[in-house]
Every structure is written in structure tokens, then in C-alpha cells.
NUZADREN-790611 format. One record per atom (N, C-alpha, C, O): z negated, y negated, x negated; atom name. Coordinates in Angstrom, 1 decimal. Each point is the difference from the previous one (the first is absolute). Layout:
% residues N
<atom pz="Z" py="Y" px="X" atom="CA"/>
...
//
This chain:
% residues 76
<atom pz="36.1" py="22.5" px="-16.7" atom="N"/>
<atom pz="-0.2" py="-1.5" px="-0.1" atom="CA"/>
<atom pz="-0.7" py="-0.4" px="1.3" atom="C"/>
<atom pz="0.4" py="0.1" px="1.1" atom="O"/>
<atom pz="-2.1" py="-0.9" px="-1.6" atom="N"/>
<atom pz="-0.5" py="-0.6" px="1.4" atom="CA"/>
<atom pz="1.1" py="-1.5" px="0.6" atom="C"/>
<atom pz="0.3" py="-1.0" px="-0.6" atom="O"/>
<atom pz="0.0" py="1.4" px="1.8" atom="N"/>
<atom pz="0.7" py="-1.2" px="0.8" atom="CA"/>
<atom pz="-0.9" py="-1.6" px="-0.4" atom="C"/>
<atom pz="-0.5" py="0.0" px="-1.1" atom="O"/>
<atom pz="0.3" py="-1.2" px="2.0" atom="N"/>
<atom pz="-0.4" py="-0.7" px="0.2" atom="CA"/>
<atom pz="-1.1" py="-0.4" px="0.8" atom="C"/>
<atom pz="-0.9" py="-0.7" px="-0.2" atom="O"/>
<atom pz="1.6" py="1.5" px="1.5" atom="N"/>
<atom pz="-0.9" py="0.1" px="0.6" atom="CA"/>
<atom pz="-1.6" py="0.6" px="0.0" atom="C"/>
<atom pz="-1.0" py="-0.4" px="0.6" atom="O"/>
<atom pz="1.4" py="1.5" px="-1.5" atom="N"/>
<atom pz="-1.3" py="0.4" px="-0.8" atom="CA"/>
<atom pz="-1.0" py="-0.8" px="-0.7" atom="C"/>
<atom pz="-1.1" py="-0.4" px="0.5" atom="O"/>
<atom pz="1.5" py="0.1" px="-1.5" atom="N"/>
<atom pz="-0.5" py="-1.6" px="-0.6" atom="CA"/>
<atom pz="-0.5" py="-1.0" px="1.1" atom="C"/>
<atom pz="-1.1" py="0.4" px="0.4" atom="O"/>
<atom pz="1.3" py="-1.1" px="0.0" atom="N"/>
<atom pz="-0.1" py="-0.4" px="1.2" atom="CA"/>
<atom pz="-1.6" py="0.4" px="0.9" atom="C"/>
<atom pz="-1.1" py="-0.6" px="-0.2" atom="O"/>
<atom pz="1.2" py="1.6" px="1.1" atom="N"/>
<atom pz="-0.8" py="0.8" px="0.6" atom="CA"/>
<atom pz="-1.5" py="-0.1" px="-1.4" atom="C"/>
<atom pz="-1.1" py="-0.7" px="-0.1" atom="O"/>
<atom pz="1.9" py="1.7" px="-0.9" atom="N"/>
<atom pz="-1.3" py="0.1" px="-1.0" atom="CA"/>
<atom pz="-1.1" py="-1.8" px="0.0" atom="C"/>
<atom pz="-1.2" py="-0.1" px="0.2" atom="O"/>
<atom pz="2.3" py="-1.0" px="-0.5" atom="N"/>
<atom pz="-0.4" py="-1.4" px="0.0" atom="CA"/>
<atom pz="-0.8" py="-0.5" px="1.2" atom="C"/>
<atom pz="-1.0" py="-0.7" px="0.0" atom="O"/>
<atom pz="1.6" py="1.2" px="0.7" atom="N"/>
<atom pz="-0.5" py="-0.1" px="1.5" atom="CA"/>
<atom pz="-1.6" py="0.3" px="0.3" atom="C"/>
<atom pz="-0.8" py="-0.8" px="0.6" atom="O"/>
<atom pz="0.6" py="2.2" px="-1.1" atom="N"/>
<atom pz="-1.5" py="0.9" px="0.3" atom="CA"/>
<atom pz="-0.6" py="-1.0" px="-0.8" atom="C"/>
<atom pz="-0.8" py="-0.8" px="0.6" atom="O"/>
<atom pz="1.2" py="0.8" px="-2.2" atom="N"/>
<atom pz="-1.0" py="-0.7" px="-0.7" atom="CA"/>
<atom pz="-0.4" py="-1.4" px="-0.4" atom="C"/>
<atom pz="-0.8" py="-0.4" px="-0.8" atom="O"/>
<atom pz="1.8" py="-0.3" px="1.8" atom="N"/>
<atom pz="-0.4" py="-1.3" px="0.7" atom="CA"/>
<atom pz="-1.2" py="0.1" px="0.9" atom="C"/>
<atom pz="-0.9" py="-0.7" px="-0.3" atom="O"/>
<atom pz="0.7" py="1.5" px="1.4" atom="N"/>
<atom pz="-0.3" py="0.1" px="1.0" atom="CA"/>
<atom pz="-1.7" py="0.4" px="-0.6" atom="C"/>
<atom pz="-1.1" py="-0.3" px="0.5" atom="O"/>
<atom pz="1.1" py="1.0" px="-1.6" atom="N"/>
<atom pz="-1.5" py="0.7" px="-0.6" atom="CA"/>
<atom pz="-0.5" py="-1.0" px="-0.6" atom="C"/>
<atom pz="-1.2" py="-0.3" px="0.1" atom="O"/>
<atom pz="2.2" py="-0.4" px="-1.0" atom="N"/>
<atom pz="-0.3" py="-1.0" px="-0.9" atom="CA"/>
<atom pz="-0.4" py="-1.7" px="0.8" atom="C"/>
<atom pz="-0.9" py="-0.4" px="-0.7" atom="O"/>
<atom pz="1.2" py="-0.4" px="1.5" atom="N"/>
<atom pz="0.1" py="-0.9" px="0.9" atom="CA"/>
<atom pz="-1.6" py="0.3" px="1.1" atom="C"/>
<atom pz="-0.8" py="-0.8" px="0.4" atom="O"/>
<atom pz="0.9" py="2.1" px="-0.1" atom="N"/>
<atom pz="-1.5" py="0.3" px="0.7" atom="CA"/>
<atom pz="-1.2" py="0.5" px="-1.0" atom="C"/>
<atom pz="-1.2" py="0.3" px="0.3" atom="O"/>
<atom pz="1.8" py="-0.4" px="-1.4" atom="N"/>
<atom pz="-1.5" py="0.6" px="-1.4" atom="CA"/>
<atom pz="-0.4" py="-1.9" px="-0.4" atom="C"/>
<atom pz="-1.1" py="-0.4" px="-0.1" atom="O"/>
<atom pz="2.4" py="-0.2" px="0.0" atom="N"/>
<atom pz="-0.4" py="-1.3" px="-0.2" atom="CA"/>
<atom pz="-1.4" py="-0.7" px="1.2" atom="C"/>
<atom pz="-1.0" py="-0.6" px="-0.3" atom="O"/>
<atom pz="1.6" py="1.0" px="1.7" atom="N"/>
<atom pz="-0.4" py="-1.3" px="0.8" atom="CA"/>
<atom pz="-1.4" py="1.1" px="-0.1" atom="C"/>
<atom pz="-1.1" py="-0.6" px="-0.3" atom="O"/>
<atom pz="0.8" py="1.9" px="0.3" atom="N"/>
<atom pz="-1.7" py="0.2" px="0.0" atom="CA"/>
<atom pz="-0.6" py="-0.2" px="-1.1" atom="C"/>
<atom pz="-1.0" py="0.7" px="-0.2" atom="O"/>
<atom pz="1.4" py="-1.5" px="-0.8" atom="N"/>
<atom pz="-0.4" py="-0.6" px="-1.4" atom="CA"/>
<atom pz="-0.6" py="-0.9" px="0.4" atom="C"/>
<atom pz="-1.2" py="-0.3" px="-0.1" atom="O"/>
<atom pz="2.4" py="-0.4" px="0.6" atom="N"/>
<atom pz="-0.8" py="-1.4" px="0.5" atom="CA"/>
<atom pz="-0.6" py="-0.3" px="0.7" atom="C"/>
<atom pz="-0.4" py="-1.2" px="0.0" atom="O"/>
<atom pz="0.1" py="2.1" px="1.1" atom="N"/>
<atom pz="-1.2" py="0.1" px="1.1" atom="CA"/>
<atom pz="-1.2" py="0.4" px="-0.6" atom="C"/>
<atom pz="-1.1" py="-0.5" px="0.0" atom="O"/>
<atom pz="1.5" py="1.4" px="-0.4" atom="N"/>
<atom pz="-1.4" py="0.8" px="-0.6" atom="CA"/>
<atom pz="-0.6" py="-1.2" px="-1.4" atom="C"/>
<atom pz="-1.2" py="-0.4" px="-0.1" atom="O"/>
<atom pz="2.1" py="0.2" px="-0.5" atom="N"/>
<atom pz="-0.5" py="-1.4" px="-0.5" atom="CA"/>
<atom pz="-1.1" py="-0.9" px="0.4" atom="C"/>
<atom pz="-0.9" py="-0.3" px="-0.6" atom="O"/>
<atom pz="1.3" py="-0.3" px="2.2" atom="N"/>
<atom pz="-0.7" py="-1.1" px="0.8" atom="CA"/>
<atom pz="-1.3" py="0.5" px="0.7" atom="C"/>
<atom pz="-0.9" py="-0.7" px="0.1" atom="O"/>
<atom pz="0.9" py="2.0" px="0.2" atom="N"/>
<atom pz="-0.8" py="0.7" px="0.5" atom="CA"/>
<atom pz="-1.1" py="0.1" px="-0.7" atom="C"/>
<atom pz="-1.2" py="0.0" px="0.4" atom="O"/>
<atom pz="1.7" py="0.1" px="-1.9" atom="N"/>
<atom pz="-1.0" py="0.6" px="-0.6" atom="CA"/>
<atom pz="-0.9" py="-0.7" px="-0.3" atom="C"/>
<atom pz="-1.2" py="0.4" px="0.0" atom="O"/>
<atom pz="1.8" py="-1.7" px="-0.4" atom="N"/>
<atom pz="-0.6" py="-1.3" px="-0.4" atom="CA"/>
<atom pz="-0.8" py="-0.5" px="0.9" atom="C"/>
<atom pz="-1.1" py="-0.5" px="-0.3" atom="O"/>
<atom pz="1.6" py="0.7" px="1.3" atom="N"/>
<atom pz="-1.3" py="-0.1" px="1.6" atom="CA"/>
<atom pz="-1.3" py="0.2" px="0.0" atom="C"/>
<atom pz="-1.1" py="-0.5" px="-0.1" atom="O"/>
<atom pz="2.1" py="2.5" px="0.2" atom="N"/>
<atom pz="-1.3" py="0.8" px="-0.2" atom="CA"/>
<atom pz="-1.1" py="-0.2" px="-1.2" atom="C"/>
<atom pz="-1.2" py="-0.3" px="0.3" atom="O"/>
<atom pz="1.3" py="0.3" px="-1.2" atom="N"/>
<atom pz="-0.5" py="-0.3" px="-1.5" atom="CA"/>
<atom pz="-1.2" py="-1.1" px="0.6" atom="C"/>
<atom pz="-1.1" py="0.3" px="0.0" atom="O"/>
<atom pz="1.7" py="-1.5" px="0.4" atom="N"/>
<atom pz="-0.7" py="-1.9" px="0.7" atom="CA"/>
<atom pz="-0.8" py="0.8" px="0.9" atom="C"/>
<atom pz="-1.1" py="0.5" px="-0.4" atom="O"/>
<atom pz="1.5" py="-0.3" px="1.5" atom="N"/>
<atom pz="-1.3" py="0.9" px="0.9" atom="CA"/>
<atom pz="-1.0" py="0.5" px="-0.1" atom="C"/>
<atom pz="-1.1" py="-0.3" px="0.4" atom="O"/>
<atom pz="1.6" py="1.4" px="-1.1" atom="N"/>
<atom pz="-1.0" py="1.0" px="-1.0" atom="CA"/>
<atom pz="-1.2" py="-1.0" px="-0.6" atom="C"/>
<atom pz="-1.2" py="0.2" px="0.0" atom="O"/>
<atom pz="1.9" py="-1.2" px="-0.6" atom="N"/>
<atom pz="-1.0" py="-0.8" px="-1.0" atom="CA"/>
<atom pz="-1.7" py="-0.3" px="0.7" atom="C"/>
<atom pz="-1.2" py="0.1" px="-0.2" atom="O"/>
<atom pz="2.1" py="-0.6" px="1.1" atom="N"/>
<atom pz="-0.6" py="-0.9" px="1.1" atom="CA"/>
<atom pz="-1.1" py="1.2" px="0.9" atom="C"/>
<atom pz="-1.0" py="-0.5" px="0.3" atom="O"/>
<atom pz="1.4" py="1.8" px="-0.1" atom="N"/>
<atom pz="-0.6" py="0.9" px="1.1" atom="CA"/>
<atom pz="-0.1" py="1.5" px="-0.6" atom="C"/>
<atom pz="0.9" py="0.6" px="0.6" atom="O"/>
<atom pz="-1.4" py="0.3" px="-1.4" atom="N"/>
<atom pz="0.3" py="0.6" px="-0.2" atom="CA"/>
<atom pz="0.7" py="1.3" px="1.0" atom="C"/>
<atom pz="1.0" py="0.7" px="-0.2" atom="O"/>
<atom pz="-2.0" py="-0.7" px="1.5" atom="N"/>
<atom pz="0.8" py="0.9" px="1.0" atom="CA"/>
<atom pz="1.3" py="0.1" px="0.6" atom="C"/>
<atom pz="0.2" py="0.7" px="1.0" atom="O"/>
<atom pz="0.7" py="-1.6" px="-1.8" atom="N"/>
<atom pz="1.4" py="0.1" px="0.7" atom="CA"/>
<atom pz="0.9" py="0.6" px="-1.1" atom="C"/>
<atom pz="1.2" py="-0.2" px="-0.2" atom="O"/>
<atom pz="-2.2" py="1.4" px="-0.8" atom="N"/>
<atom pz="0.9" py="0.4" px="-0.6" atom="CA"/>
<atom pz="0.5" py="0.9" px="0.7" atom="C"/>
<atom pz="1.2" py="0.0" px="-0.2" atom="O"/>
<atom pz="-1.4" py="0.8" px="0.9" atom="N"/>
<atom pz="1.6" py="0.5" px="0.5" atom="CA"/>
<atom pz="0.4" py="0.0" px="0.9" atom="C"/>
<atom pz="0.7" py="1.0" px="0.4" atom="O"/>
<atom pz="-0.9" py="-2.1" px="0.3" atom="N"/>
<atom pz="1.3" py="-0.9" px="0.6" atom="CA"/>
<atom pz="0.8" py="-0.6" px="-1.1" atom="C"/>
<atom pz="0.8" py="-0.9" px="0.3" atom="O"/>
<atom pz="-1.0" py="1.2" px="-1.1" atom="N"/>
<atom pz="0.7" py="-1.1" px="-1.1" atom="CA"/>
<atom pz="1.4" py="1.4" px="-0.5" atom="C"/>
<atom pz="1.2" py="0.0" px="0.1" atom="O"/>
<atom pz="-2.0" py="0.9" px="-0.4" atom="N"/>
<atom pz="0.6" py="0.9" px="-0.9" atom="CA"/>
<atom pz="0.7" py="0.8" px="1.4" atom="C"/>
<atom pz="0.7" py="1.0" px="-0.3" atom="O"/>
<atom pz="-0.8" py="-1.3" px="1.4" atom="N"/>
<atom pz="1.2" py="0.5" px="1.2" atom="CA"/>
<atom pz="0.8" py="-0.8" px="-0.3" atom="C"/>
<atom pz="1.1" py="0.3" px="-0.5" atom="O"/>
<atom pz="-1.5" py="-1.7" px="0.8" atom="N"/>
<atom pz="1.2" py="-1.1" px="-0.3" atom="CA"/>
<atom pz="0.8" py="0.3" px="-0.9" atom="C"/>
<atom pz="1.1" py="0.4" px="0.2" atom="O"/>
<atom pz="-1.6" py="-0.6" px="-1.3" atom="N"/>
<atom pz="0.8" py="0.6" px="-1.5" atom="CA"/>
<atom pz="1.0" py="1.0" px="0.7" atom="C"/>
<atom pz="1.0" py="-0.6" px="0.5" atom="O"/>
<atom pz="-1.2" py="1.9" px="-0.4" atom="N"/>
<atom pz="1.0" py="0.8" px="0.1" atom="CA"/>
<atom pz="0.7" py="0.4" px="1.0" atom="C"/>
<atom pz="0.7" py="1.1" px="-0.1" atom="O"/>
<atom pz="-0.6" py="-1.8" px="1.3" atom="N"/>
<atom pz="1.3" py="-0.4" px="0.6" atom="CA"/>
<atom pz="1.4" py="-0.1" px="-0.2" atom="C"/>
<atom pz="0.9" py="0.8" px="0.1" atom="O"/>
<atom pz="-0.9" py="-1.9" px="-0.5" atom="N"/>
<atom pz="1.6" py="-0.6" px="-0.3" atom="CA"/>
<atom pz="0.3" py="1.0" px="-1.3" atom="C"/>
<atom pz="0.8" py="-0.4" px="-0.9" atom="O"/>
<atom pz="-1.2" py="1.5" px="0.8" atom="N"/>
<atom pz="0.5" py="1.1" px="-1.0" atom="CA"/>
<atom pz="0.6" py="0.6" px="1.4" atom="C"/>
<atom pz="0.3" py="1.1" px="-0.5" atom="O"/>
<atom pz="0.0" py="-1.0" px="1.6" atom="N"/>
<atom pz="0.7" py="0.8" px="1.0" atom="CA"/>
<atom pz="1.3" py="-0.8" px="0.1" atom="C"/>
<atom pz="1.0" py="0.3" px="0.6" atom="O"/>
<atom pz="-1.0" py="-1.5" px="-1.3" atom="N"/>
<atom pz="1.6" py="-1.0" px="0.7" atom="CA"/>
<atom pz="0.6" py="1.2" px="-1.4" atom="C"/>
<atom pz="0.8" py="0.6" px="0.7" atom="O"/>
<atom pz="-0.8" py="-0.1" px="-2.0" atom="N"/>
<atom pz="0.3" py="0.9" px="-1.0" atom="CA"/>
<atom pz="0.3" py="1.0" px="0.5" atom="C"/>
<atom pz="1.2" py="0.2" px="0.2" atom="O"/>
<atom pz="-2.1" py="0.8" px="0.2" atom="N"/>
<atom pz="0.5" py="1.1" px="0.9" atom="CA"/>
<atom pz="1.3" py="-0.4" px="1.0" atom="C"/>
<atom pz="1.1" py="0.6" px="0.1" atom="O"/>
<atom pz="-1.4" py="-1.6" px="0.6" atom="N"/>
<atom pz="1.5" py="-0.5" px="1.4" atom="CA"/>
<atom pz="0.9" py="0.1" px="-1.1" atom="C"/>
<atom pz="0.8" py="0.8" px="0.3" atom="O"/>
<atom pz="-0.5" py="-1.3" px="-1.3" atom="N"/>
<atom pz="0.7" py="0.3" px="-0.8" atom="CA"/>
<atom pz="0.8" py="0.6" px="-0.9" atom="C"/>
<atom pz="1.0" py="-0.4" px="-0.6" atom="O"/>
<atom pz="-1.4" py="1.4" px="0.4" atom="N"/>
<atom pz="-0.4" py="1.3" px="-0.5" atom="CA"/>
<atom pz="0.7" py="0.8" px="1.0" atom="C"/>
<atom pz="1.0" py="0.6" px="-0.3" atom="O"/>
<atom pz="-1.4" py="-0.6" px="1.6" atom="N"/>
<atom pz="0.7" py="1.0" px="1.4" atom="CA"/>
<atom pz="1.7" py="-0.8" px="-0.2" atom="C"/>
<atom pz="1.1" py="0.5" px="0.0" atom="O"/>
<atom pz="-1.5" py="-2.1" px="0.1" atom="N"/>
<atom pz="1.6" py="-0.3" px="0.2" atom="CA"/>
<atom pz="0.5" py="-0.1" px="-0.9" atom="C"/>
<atom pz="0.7" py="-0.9" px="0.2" atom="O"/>
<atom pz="-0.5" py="1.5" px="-1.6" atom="N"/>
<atom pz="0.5" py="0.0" px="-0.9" atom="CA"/>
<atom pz="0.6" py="2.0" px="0.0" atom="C"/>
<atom pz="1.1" py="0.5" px="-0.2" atom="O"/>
<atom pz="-2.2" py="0.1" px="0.6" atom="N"/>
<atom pz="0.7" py="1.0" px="0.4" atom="CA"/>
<atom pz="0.6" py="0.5" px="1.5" atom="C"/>
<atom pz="0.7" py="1.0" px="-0.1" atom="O"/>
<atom pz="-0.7" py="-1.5" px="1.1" atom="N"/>
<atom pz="0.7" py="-0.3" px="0.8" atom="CA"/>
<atom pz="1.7" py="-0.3" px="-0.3" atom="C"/>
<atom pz="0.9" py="0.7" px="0.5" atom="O"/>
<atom pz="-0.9" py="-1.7" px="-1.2" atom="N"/>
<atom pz="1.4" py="-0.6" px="-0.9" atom="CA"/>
<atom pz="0.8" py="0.7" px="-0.6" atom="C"/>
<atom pz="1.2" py="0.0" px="0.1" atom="O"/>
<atom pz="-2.7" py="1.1" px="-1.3" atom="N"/>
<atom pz="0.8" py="0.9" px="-0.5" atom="CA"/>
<atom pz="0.6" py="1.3" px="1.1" atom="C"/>
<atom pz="1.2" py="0.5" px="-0.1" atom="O"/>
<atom pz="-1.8" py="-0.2" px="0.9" atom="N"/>
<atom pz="0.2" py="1.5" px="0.9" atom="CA"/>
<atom pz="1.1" py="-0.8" px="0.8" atom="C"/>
<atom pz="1.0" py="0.7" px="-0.3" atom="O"/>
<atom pz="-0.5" py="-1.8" px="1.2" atom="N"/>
<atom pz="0.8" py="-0.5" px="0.4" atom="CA"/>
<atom pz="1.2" py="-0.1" px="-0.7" atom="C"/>
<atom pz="1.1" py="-0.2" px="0.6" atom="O"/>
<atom pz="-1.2" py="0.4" px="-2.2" atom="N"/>
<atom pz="1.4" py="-0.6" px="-0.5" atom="CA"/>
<atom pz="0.5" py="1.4" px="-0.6" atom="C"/>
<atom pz="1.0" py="0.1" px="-0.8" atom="O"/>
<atom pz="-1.8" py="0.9" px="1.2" atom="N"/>
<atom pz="0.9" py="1.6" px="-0.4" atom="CA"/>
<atom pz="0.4" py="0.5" px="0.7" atom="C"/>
<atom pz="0.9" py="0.9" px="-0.3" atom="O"/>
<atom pz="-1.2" py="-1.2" px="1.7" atom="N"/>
<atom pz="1.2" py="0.3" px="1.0" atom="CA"/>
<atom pz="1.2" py="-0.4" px="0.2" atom="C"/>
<atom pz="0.7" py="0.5" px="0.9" atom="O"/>
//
């Protein structure tokens, strides 16, 4: 029988994956929309545009570590 605490922890990680997949949605969202307007306007800032874009895919990774962080913390 898994305890509670189990449950818990599991909720925990995929809070932490799920809440940081959200906020680089919506960054990458704004960014992109930017980038896209720029572009229009200049063509040579395509990639500065397309760095911008893929950034805020690393707040997912931070996420990703502290989700397993959480998990390796709660088996000890």
C-alpha cells in the first residue's frame, strides 16, 4: 500500500513540471509574436528572433531538475 505521502511528493514533481511548461507557453507566446512583428519589419533579425523564441524553454528544464530533485529527496 502507497502511503500519502507518496501521492503527495508524486503531486508535488508534477506541479512543479506542469506550472513551469505553462509559464514558457506563455512567454514563448509573447516572444514570438514580437519576433514574427520584427521580422516583418527587418528581415535580419531572424535570429535574434529565433534565440529569443527558445529561451524561456530553459524555465521547463528548471523544472524538470526540480521536479526531480523532489522526486530523489522524498526516497530518502
Amino acid at each position: 500500500m502507497v502511503d500519502m505521502g507518496t501521492g503527495l511528493v508524486a503531486i508535488g514533481a508534477g506541479v512543479a513540471i506542469g506550472l513551469s511548461a505553462i509559464a514558457a507557453a506563455v512567454a514563448e507566446k509573447e516572444i514570438g509574436a514580437a519576433a514574427v512583428g520584427a521580422m516583418a519589419e527587418k528581415e535580419e533579425l531572424f535570429g535574434k528572433g529565433l534565440i529569443l523564441t527558445v529561451i524561456p524553454e530553459t524555465i521547463v528544464i528548471f523544472g524538470l531538475v526540480i521536479a526531480y530533485l523532489i522526486l530523489q529527496l522524498a526516497v530518502k
